[in-house]
KEKOLVO-370315 format. One record per residue (C-alpha): residue number from 1; x, y, z; residue in three letters. Coordinates in nm, 4 decimals, always signed. Example, Ala and Ser with C-alpha at 12.3 -4.5 7.8 and 13.67 -1.06 7.14 Angstrom:
+-----+----------+----------+----------+-----+
!   n !        x !        y !        z ! res !
+-----+----------+----------+----------+-----+
!   1 !  +1.2300 !  -0.4500 !  +0.7800 ! ALA !
!   2 !  +1.3670 !  -0.1060 !  +0.7140 ! SER !
+-----+----------+----------+----------+-----+
//
This chain:
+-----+----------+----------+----------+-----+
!   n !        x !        y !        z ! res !
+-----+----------+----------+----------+-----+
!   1 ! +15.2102 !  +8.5979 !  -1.5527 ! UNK !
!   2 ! +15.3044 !  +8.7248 !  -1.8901 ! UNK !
!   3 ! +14.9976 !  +8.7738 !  -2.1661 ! UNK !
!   4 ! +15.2348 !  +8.6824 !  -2.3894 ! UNK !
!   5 ! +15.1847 !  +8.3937 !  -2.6074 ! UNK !
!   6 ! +15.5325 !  +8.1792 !  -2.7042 ! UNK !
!   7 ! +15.5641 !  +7.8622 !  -2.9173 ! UNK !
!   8 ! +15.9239 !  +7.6824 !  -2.8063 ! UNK !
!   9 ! +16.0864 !  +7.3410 !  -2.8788 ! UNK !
!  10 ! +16.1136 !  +7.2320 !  -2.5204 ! UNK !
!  11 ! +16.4614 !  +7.0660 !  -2.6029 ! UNK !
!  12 ! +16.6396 !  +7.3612 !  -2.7245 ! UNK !
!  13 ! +16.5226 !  +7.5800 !  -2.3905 ! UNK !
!  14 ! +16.7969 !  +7.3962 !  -2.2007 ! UNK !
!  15 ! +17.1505 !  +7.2783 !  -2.3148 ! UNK !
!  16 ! +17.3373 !  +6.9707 !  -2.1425 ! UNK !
!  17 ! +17.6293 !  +7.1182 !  -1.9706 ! UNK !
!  18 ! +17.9134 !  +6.7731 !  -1.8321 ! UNK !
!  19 ! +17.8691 !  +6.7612 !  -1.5294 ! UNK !
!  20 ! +17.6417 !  +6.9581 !  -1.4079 ! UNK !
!  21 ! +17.2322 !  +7.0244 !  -1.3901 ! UNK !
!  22 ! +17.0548 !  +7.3164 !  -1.5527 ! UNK !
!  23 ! +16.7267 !  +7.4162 !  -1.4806 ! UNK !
!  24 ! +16.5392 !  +7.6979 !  -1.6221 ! UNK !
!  25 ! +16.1557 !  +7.8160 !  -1.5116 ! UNK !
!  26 ! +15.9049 !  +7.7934 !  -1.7554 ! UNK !
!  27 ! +15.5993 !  +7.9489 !  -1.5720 ! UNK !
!  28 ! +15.5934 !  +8.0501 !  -1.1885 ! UNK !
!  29 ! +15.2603 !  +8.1103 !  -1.0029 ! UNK !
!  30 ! +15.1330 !  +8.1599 !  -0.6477 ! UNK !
!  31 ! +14.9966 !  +7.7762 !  -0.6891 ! UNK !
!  32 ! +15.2967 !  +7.6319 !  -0.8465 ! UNK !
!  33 ! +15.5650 !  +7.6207 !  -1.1015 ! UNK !
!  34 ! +15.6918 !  +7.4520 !  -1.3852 ! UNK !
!  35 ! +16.0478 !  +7.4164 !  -1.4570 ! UNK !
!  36 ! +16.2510 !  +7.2332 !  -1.7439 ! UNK !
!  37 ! +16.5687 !  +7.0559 !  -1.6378 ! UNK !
!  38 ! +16.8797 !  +6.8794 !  -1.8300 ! UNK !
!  39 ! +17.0916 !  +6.6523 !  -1.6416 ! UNK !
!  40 ! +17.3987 !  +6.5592 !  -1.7740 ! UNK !
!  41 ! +17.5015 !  +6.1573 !  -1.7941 ! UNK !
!  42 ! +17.5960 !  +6.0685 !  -1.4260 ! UNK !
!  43 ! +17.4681 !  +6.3937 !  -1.2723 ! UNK !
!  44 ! +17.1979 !  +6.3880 !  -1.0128 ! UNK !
!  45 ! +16.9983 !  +6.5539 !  -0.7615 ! UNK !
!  46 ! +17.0253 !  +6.3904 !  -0.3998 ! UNK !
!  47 ! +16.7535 !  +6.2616 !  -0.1642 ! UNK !
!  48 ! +16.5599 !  +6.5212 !  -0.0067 ! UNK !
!  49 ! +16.1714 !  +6.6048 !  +0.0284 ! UNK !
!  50 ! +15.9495 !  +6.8686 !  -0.0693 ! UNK !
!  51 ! +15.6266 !  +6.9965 !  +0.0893 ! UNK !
!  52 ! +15.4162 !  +6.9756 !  -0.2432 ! UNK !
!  53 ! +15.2785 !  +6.6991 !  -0.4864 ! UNK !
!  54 ! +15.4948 !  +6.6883 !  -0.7997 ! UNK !
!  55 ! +15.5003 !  +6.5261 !  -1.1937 ! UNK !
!  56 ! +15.8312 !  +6.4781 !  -1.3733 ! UNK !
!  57 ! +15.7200 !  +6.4227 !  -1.7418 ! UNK !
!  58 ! +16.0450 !  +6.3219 !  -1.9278 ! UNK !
!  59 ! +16.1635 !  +6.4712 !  -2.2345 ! UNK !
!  60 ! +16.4628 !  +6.3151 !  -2.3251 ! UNK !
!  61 ! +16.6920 !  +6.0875 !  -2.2097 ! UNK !
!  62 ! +16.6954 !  +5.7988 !  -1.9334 ! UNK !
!  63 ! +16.7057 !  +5.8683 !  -1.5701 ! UNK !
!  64 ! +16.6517 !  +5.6924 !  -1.2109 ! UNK !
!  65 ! +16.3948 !  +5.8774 !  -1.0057 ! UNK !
!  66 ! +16.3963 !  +5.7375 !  -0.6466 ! UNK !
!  67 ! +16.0499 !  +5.7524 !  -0.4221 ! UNK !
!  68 ! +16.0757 !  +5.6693 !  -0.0662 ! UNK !
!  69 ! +16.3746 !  +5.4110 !  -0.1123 ! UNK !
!  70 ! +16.2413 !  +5.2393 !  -0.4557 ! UNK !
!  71 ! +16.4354 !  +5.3500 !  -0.7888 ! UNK !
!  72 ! +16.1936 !  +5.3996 !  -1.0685 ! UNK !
!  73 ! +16.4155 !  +5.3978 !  -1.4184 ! UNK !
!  74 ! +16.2083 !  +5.6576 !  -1.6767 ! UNK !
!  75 ! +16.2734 !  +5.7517 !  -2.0630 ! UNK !
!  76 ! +16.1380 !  +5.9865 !  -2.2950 ! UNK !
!  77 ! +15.7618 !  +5.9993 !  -2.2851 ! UNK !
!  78 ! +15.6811 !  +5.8705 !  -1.9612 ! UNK !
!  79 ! +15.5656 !  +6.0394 !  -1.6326 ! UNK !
!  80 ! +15.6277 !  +5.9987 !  -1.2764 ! UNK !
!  81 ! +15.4841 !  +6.1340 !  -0.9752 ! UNK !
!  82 ! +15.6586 !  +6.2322 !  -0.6731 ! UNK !
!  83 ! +15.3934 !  +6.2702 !  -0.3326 ! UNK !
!  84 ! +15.4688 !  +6.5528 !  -0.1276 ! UNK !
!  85 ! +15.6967 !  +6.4709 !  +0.1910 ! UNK !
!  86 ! +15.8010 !  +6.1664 !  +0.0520 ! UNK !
!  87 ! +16.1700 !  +6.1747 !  +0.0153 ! UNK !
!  88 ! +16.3080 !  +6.1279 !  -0.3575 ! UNK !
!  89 ! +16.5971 !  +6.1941 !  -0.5737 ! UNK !
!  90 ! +16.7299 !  +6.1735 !  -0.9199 ! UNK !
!  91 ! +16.9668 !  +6.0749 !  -1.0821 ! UNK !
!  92 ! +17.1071 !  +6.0907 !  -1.4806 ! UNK !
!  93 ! +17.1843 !  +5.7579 !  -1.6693 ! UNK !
!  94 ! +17.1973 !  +5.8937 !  -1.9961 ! UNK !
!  95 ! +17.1547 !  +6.2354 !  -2.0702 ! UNK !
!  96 ! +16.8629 !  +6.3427 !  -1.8837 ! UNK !
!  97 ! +16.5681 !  +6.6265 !  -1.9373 ! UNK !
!  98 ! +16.2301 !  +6.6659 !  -1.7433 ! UNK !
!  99 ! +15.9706 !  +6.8801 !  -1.6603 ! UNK !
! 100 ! +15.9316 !  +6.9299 !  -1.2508 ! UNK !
! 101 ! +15.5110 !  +7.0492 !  -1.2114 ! UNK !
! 102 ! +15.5204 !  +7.1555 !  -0.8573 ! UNK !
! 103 ! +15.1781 !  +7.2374 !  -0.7181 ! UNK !
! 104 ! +15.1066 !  +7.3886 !  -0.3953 ! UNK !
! 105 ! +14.7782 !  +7.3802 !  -0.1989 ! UNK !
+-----+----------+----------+----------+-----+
//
């Protein structure tokens, strides 16, 4: 990890690209990571599972974030958390940006 300290607008780290999903790491550690993406309208991620506990805060946008079989529709400003081997997906209403917390045991 970088001793560096760095002040950033969390919306301009990412750009919205049609049709596709960008993703950029923000801070990577033996214990977990923390990555911004930005989903364009329509784009999504499909159903899969992960072996560690997870929080999507969203930053902009509107999105459906699935949790074993129940859609969950989140906006700007709210949270979400995704249990670990619990399948899930996501998927872009509007144009869509979150932060994925990952944390490992």
């Amino acid at each position: 990890m970088s001793n560096e300290v760095k002040v950033s607008k969390l919306k301009n780290l990412v750009e919205y690209q049609v049709g596709n999903v960008v993703s950029k790491v923000l801070m990577k550690a033996p214990n977990g990571t923390v990555t911004l993406f930005a989903f364009s309208a329509g784009s999504e991620l499909s159903e899969h599972t992960a072996p560690f506990e997870a929080l999507i805060n969203v930053v902009d946008g509107v999105a459906e974030i699935g949790v074993d079989g129940t859609g969950h529709e989140v906006e700007s400003g709210e949270v979400i958390n995704l249990p670990a081997n619990i399948p899930h997906w996501v998927k872009a209403i509007k144009d869509f940006k979150m932060i994925l917390t990952m944390i490992r045991d």
